[in-house]
Phi, psi and omega in degrees: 000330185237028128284324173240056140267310191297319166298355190250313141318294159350306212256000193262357192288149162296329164286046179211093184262331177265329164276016153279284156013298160260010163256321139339083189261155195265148181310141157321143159256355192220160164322297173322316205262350171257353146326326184266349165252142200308311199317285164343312194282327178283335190278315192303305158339289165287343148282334177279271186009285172320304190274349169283319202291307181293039178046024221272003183196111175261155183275126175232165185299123179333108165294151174263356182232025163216119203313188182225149191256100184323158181237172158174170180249145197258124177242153210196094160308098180270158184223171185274177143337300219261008176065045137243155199336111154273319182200174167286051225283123147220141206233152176288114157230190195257149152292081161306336161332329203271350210284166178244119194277125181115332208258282179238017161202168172245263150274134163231023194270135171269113168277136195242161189273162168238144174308331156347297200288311164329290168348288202280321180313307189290350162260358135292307165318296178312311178294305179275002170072042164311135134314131160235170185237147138197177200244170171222150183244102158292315172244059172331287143339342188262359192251026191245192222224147171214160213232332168290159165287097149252122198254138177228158193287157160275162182266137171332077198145313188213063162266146217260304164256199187301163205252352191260357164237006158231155190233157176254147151291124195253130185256346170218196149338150167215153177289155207090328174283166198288323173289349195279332162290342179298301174289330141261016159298340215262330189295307212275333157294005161295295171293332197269328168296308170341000000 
């Protein structure tokens, strides 16, 4: 036990770059290479869970007169201060990049807050003895609505048929896509009209 507390003061002291270092596993780039560890397979696990259980996609048959927009899966190690693990992060999106504008989106401007205005809000809050809150929406993107016909490759890991003759159809926003801040702003101004 008290070598290794004595090792964890070592890697936690900072000027010890090399126990930072060797607590630092480097993210996967590829399926493959995140496949082979158990961590990967529950994170994975757990967003195609997440996109089934919010409908956000069914599998159909290839169209033959509509392009298809490629996918992949994104990995991403979050860590603590002391540089060891906080979690597994990695998320399914669509490449929007491949998508055709006119096609398969239309408008995509999204209104963004500028810090100014973060600023003035929190120096206000601060003056008058406000509480402030604030939140994170793990799948944000996943609650807006989309009005084009979009087809995405299936992810890697968990096709439900064959992969050169089925696709999935996407019924609602998705990350990645050109439309998807757009839809949701437009979903949560909607709930805000309300």
């Amino acid at each position: 036990m008290g070598q290794h507390k004595d090792h964890l003061e070592k890697v936690r002291d900072p000027r010890n770059i090399l126990g930072m270092l060797q607590l630092i596993k480097a993210d996967p780039s590829t399926f493959e290479e995140a496949v082979e560890h158990r961590e990967w397979k529950d994170a994975m696990n757990e967003e195609y869970q997440c996109i089934i259980k919010n409908g956000i996609l069914e599998i159909v048959p290839r169209p033959q007169d509509k392009s298809v927009v490629n996918s992949k899966w994104i990995y991403k190690i979050k860590h603590e201060v002391d540089g060891s693990i906080d979690k597994y992060k990695e998320r399914f999106v669509a490449r929007g990049f491949s998508q055709l504008e006119g096609i398969e989106y239309e408008e995509t401007f999204a209104p963004t807050t500028r810090y100014t205005t973060i600023r003035s809000l929190v120096s206000l809050a601060a003056s008058m003895g406000w509480n402030i809150h604030q939140m994170h929406l793990k799948t944000a993107f996943l609650n807006g609505t989309i009005d084009e016909e979009v087809y995405i490759e299936q992810p890697l890991g968990f096709e439900v048929q064959d992969r050169k003759a089925y696709v999935c159809r996407l019924k609602k926003a998705f990350y990645g896509l050109k439309q998807a801040p757009r839809a949701w702003y437009a979903r949560m101004d909607a709930y805000l009209q309300e």
